[in-house]
N, C-alpha and C positions, 0 to 999 in steps of 0.2 A: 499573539506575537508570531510571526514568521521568521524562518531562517532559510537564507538566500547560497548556494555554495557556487562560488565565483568558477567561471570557466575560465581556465587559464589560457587555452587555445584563440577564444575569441577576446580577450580584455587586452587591450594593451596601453604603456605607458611609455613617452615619446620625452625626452631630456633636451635640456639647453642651457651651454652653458656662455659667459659672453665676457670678452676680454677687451684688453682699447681698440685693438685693432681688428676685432673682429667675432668672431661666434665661434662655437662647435655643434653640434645636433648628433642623436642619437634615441638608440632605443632601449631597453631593461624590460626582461621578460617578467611577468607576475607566477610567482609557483603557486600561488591558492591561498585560500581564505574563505573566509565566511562571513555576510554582514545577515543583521538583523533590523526588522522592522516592524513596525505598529501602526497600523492604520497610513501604511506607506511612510512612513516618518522615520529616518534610521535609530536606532535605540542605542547599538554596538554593532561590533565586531572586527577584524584583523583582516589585513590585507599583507600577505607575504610578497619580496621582490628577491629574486634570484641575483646575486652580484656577480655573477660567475659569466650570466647574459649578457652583461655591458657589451653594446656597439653601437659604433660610430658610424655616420651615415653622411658627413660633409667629405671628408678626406679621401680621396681616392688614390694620390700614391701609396703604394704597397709600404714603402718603408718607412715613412712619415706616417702612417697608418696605425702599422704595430709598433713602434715608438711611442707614438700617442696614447693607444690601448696597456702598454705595458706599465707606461706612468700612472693613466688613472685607477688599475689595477696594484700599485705598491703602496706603501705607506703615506708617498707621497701625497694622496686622495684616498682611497676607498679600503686599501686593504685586504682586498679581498680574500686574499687566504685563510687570515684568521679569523673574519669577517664576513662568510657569504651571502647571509640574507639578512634583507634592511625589513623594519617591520611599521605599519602604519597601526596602531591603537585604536579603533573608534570607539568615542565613550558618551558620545550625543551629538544630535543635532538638533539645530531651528529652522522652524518652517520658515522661509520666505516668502516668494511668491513664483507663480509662475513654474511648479513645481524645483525650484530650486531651496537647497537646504541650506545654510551654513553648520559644516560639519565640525568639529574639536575631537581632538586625539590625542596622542603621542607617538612620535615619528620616533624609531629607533634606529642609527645608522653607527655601527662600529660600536654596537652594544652602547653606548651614550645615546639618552633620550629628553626632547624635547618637548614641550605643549606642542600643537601644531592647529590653526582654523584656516579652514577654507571654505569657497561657494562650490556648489558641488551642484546640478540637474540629475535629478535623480526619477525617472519614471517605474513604477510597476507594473506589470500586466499579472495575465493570470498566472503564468505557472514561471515568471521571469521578469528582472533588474537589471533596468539600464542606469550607466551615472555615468557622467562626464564632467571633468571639472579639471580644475590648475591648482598646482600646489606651491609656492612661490618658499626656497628654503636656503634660509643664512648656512653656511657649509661650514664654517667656524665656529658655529655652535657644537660640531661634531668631530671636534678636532682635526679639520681637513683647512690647512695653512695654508699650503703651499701657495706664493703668488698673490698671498694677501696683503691688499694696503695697511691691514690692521695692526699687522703683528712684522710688516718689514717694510723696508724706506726705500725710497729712491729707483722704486721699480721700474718706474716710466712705460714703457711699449709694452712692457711684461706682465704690466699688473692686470690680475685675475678680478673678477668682480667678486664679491664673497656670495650674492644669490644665485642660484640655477632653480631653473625651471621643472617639473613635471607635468607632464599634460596627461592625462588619463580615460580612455575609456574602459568601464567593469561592466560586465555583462557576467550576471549571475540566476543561477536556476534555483527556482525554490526545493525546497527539500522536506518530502513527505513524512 
């Protein structure tokens, strides 16, 4: 077994979010983690995300900006206060092909946790772990409402889609 400890300076994860009339984009810094493997095959391990990072990267008026940032930052979305790190669970994956894994977890966002699977490229070399992959996440799973067709009516122009996107690259160094 090998254990891999994630660089947080080079990993990054890229967000999207998509409403009727349009998108949002964005980035979320990784605070650290650690994954594990076996004959390149992931086994386990945790992927921290800092909520405190959230930024927006479509908006460029200043005050539609921090308006924006200060919503997805209250209870309204994320919460972050009481809430600052979302956590990824890795508890197995399967071979595919093509060095690609399909990974399962549990995604934990506002202390409420979910299964989660995804396909995930995952290369080794000698002394370092690449993985690249999408994580596709129902947000009302995690008591994040606001804006949802699910749980309010008549939204029309306003309604929020309930999935958002993560895109991921981890770049981890083995650890002696």
């Amino acid at each position: 077994m090998t254990q891999f400890q994630i660089q947080k300076s080079s990993s990054t994860v890229n967000w999207t979010g998509k409403k009727v009339l349009g998108l949002h984009t964005g980035t979320i810094n990784v605070a650290g983690g650690s994954i594990r493997t076996n004959s390149g095959l992931i086994t386990g391990g945790e992927v921290n995300i800092d909520m405190n990072s959230i930024v927006i990267t479509d908006i460029e008026d200043r005050e539609s900006h921090q308006n924006f940032l200060a919503h997805l930052r209250n209870d309204d979305f994320f919460s972050v206060e009481k809430f600052n790190t979302a956590k990824l669970t890795i508890t197995e994956a399967v071979l595919l092909e093509n060095n690609r894994q399909q990974v399962n977890g549990l995604l934990t966002i506002k202390d409420i946790s979910h299964p989660v699977s995804f396909t995930a490229t995952v290369e080794t070399f000698s002394d370092y772990l690449h993985s690249l992959g999408e994580i596709v996440i129902d947000r009302t799973l995690y008591n994040i409402r606001y804006g949802s067709g699910k749980f309010l009516q008549n939204l029309g122009d306003n309604l929020i889609y309930d999935d958002f996107v993560l895109q991921f690259k981890l770049i981890a160094q083995k650890l002696n």
